[in-house]
C-alpha positions as CSV (number, residue, x, y, z in Angstrom):
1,X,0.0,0.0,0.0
2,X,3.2,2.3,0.8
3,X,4.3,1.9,-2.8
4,X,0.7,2.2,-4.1
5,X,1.3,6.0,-2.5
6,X,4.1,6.6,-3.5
7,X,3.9,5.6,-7.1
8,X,0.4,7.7,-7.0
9,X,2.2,10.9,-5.5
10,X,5.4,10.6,-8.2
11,X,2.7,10.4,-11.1
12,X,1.3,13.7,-9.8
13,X,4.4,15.0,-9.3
14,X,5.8,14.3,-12.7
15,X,2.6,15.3,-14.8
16,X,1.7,18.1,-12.0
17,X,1.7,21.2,-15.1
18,X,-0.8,18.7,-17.4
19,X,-2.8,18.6,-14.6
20,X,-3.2,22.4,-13.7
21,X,-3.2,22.7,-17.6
22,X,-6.1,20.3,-17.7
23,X,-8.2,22.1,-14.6
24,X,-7.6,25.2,-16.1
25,X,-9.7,24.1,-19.0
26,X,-12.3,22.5,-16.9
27,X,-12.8,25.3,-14.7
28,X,-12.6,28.1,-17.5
29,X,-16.2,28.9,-18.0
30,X,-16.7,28.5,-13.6
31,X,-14.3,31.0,-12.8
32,X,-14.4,34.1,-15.8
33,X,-18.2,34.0,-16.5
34,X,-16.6,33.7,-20.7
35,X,-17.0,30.7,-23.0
36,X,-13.8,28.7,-23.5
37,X,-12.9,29.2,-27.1
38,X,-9.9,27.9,-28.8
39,X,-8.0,30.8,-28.7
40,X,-8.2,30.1,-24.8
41,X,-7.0,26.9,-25.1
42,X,-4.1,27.4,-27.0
43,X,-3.4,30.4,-24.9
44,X,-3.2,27.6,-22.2
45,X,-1.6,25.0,-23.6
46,X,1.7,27.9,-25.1
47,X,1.7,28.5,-21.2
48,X,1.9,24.8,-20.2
49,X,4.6,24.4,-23.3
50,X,6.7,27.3,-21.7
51,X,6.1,26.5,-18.5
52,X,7.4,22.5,-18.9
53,X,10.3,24.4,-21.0
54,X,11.3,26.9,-18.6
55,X,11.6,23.5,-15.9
56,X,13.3,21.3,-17.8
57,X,16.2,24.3,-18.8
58,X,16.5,25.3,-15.5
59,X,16.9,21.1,-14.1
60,X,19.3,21.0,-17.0
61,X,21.2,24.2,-15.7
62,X,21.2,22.8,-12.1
63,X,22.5,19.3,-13.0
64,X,25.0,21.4,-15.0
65,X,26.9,23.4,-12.0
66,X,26.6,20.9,-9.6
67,X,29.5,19.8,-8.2
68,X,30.7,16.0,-9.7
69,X,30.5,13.0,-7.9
70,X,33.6,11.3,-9.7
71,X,36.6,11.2,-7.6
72,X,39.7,13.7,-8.4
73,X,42.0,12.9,-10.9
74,X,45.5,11.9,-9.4
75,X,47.5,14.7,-8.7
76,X,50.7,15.0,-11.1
77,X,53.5,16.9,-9.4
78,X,56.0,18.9,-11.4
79,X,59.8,16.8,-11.0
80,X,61.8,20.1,-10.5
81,X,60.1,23.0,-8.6
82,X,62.9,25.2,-8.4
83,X,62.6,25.2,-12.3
84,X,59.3,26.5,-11.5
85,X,61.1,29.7,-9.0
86,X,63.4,30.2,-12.3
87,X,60.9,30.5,-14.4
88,X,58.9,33.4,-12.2
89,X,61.6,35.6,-12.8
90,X,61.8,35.4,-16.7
91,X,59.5,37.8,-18.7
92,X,57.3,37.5,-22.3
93,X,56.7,34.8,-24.5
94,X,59.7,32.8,-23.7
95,X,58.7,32.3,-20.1
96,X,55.1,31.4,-21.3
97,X,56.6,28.5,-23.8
98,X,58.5,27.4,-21.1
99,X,56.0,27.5,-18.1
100,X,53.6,25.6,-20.7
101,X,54.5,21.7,-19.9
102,X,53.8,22.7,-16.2
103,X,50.6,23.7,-16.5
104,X,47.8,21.7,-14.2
105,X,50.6,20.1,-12.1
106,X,51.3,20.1,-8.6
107,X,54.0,21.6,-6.6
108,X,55.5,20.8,-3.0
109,X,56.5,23.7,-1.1
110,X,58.0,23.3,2.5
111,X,59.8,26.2,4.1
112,X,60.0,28.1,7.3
């Protein structure tokens, strides 16, 4: 009976816009006083497309910056760090070409 619930509460969940798309319709003529004309109920159904749009971009956005479950890559640490300290003090494209294979590696640094 628990999963009878639950399966019954996902359902209206997942189709919860169709559903408030669908009253909307049956509830038209109650609420305004106006006949429901078709120009209503595509009115209705653009804001049920948008609106199941506008929910799945934004899940899609959120699934997008949240953080990753995978586990780090391992860490690669540079062989010579002192190269590295050389390297700070040159200037211009030289010191770019050769700062380039150490790019995304690790460092230790231990000092007092």
């Amino acid at each position: 009976m628990n999963g009878l619930m639950r399966a019954t509460r996902r359902i209206l969940v997942d189709y919860s816009v169709v559903l408030a798309y669908l009253f909307a319709i049956g509830s038209w003529q109650f609420v305004t006083n106006t006949p429901l004309t078709v120009r209503t109920i595509l009115t209705l159904a653009a804001f049920c497309a948008l609106s199941n749009l506008f929910g799945y971009l934004s899940a899609s956005l959120r699934a997008l910056s949240a953080p990753s479950a995978e586990k780090p890559e391992k860490r690669e640490f540079v062989d010579d760090p002192r190269a590295i300290l050389d390297l700070a003090k040159l200037k211009g494209y030289e010191s770019i070409r050769l700062f380039a294979p150490y790019l995304g590696k690790w460092m230790t640094i231990s000092g007092v």
